[in-house]
N, C-alpha and C positions, 0 to 999 in steps of 0.2 A: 439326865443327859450327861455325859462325858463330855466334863472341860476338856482345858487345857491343862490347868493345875493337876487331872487328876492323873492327866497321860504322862506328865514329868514326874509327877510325886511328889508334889509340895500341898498336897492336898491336905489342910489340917483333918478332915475324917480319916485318911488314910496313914499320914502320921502319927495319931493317938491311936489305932488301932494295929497297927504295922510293926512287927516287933524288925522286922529286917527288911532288905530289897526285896526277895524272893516273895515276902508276904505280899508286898505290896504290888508286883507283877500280878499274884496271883488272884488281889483285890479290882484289879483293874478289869482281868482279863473276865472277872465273873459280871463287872459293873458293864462292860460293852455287851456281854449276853445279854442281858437284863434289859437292856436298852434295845437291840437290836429284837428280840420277841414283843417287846410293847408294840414296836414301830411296827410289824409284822401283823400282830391283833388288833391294833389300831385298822391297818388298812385292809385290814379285810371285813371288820367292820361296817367302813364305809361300802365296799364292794355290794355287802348284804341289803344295803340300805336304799343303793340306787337300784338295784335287784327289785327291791318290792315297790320301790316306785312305779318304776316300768311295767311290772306287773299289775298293778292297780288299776281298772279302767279308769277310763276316763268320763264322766257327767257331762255329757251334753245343757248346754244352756238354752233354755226353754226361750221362742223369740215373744210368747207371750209374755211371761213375767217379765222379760228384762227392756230396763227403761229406757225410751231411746235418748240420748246423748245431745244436749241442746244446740252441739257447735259440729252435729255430723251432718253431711250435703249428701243427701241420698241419688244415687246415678240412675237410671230408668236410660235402659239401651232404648236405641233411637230404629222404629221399626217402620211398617208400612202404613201404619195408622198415625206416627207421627208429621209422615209427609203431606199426607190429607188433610192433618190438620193446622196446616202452615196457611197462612191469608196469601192468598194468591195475588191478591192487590196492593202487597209489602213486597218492598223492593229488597231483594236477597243480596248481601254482597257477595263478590266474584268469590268461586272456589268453597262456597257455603251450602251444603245439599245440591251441586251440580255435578250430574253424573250423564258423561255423554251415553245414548242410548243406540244402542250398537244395531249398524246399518239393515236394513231387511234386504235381501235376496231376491230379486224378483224371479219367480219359478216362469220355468220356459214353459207353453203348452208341448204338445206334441205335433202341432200344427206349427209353432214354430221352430219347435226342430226340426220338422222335416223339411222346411224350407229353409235353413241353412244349409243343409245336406244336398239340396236339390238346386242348382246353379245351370241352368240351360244355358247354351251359348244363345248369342243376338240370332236371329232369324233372319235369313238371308233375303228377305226384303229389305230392310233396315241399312244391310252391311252393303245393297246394290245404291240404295239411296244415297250413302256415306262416298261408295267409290263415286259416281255422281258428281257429290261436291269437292271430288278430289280430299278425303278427308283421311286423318293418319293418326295414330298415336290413341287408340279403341282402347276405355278402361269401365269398366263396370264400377259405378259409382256405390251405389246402393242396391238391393234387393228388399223388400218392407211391404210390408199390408197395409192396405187404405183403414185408415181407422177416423168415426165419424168425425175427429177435431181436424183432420187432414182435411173437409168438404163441408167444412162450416161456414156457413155464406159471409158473417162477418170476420172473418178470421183471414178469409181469404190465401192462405198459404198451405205448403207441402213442406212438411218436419223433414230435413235431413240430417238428424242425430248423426255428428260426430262419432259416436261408439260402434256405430254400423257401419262405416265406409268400409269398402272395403281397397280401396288402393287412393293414395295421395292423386289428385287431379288438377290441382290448383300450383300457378308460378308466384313464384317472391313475390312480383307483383301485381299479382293479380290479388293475393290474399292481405297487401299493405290497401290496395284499394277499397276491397270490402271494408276493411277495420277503419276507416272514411263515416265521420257522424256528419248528420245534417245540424244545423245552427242551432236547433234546439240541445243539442250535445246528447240525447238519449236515442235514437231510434239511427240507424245506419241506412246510406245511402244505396249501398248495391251496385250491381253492374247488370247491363241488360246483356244476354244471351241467347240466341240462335238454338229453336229447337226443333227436333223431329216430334210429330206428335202419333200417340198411336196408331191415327188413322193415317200416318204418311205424311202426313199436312203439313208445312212448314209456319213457323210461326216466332216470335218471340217475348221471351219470360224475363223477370227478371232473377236474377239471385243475390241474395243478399244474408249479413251474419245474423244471426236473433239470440236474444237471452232468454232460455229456458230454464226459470229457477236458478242453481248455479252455476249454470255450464252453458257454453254459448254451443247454438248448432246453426248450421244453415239449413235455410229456405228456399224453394222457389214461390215469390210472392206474385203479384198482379203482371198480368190477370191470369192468374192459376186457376180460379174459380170459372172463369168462362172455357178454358181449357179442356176441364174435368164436365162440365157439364156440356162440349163438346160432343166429348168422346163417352160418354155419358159411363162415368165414372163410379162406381159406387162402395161403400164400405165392405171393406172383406177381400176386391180385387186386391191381388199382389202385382206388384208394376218393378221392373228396372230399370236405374237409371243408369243410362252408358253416357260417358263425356269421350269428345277426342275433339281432333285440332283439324281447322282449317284458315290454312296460312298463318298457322302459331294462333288463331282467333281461337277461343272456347265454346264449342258446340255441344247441344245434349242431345241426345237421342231417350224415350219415355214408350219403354216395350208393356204393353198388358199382358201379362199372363194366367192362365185359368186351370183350376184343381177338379180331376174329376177323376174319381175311385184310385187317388192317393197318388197321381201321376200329375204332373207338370208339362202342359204345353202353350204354346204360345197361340193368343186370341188376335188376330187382327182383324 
């Protein structure tokens, strides 16, 4: 390598062999060639070497031979067999294998589509009865199929699902009243109301809120069941319920209606 001594020229090599300056210029300028082609062959050298590295395959490691490791935690992904075989009877903490299960859809028949689509006005029987009672303010409650929990002798009530009304029918307080528990704090007290029944007949029902699973709906409860066995009621009828007012009181009206060759008319 090139000092410094040798780039000034105090280099004892170059002043024992150096008969003047020029020599020694001309000692120097041969010793930075010299130096500058090593460094040059040097790295190309290496160049060549990482060259055949690279090119070298590579030996895959056999997993049979190779020994496993005393301090390695082998992972096993966590599959559908590992949920099965969780003890059902150990309590899981929160947020630990809980995965909400995404809601089902319940498919419409074509039976019940057609009876969304199919919305008959009230029957002008109904609507002579209503003027009668001097009655005002005519809203279709519901439209629904009798289904056999609807006319279960112990059950004694008519589901009016919330999701199906179809117009708001109830005042501030009429609906603070229903929300009214009896002493026992579970079961709700209701309000009786004034009904038209199929057969024209006047009568009265009660109405009250119910818990269905998560969602509250209302009822018409007792005596709903001597009602329908009345007017001899049976699963599968489609009925509407019409609410309006007399003298601001809450009246129902309970239309049968009947399906023949895909048409809608009303049975009284």
């Amino acid at each position: 390598m090139v000092t410094l001594e040798d780039l000034r020229g105090d280099s004892p090599i170059y002043n024992k062999s150096a008969k003047n300056k020029d020599e020694v210029l001309t000692l120097q300028t041969q010793r930075m060639l010299e130096n500058f082609i090593e460094f040059k062959a040097k790295k190309a050298r290496e160049r060549r070497l990482l060259e055949k590295q690279r090119k070298k395959p590579k030996v895959l490691s056999s997993k049979r031979n190779k020994k496993p490791d005393a301090f390695t935690v082998k992972t096993v992904p966590i599959s559908k067999r590992c949920f099965s075989e969780i003890n059902k009877n150990e309590e899981q903490p929160k947020g630990v294998f809980s995965q909400k299960k995404p809601k089902r859809v319940k498919r419409q028949s074509k039976r019940q589509r057609g009876l969304e689509l199919m919305v008959p006005d009230m029957p002008i029987e109904f609507k002579d009865k209503i003027t009668e009672l001097d009655g005002s303010d005519v809203k279709l409650v519901i439209q629904k199929e009798l289904f056999p929990t609807d006319l279960s002798s112990h059950q004694d009530r008519l589901a009016i699902p919330r999701g199906q009304i179809k117009a708001e029918f109830l005042t501030e307080e009429e609906q603070v009243k229903l929300d009214e528990k009896e002493e026992d704090g579970k079961h709700y007290k209701g309000m009786v109301v004034q009904l038209i029944e199929p057969s024209l007949q006047n009568s009265s029902i009660k109405l009250k809120n119910w818990k269905l699973g998560h969602s509250n709906s209302y009822v018409l409860s007792s005596p709903w069941k001597t009602v329908a066995d009345r007017n001899k009621l049976i699963s599968g009828d489609i009925l509407q319920l019409w609410s309006f007012r007399v003298n601001l009181k809450l009246h129902f009206a309970l239309v049968r209606l009947a399906i023949r060759s895909g048409s809608i008319h009303f049975d009284t």
